[in-house]
N, C-alpha and C positions, 0 to 999 in steps of 0.2 A: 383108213386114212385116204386121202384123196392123193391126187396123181402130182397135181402141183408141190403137194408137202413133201412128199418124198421126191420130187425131184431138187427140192431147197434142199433136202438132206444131203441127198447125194453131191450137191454140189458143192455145199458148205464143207464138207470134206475136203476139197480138192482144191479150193480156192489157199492161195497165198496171204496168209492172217495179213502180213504186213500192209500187204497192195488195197484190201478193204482199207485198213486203219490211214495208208498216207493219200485214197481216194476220198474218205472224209473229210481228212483234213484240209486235202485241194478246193472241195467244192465249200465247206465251209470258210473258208478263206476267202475264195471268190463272193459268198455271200455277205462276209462281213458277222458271220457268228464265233464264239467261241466254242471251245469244245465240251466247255464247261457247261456254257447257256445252251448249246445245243444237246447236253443230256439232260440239263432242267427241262427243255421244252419236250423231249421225248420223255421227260417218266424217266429217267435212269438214273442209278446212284452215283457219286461222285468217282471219277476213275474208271468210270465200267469201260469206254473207248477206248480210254487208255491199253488198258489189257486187253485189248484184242490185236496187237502188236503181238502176243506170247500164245493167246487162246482162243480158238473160234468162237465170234457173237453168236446168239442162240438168232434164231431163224426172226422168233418175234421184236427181239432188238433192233437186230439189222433194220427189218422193216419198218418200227415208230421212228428209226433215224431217219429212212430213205423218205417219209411221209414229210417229217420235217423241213428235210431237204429239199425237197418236190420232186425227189429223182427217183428211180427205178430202184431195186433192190441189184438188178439184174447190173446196172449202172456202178454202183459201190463194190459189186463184187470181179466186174472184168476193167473197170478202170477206163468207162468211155465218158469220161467226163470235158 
């Protein structure tokens, strides 16, 4: 595994589910997307953002969101938006 993956691991651990979930919501807002259209445009199933209010996004989510977004992963996960 490369050094990066496992430091997403370890991070994703430690990270506050919520603070991701209302850090998307911020900059999607600011964008003017839904939370809806912005899982249509990442590839995810309907709700999948939703519950990451309760569950950690898996590493590859996070990132087709943070693409989306045009923001960092690193950006959704400490909430420097």
């Amino acid at each position: 595994m490369s050094e990066n993956f496992l430091h997403f691991k370890i991070i994703e651990k430690e990270v506050n589910r919520k603070l991701i979930y209302e850090n998307i919501e911020a900059i999607a807002k600011k964008k003017r997307i839904s939370i809806r259209q912005l899982e249509i445009k990442a590839e995810l199933s309907s709700g999948t953002i939703c519950k990451w209010k309760k569950c950690n996004p898996t590493v590859g989510n996070l990132a087709a969101v943070a693409k989306v977004l045009g923001v960092s992963v690193t950006t959704l996960m400490k909430g420097a938006v």
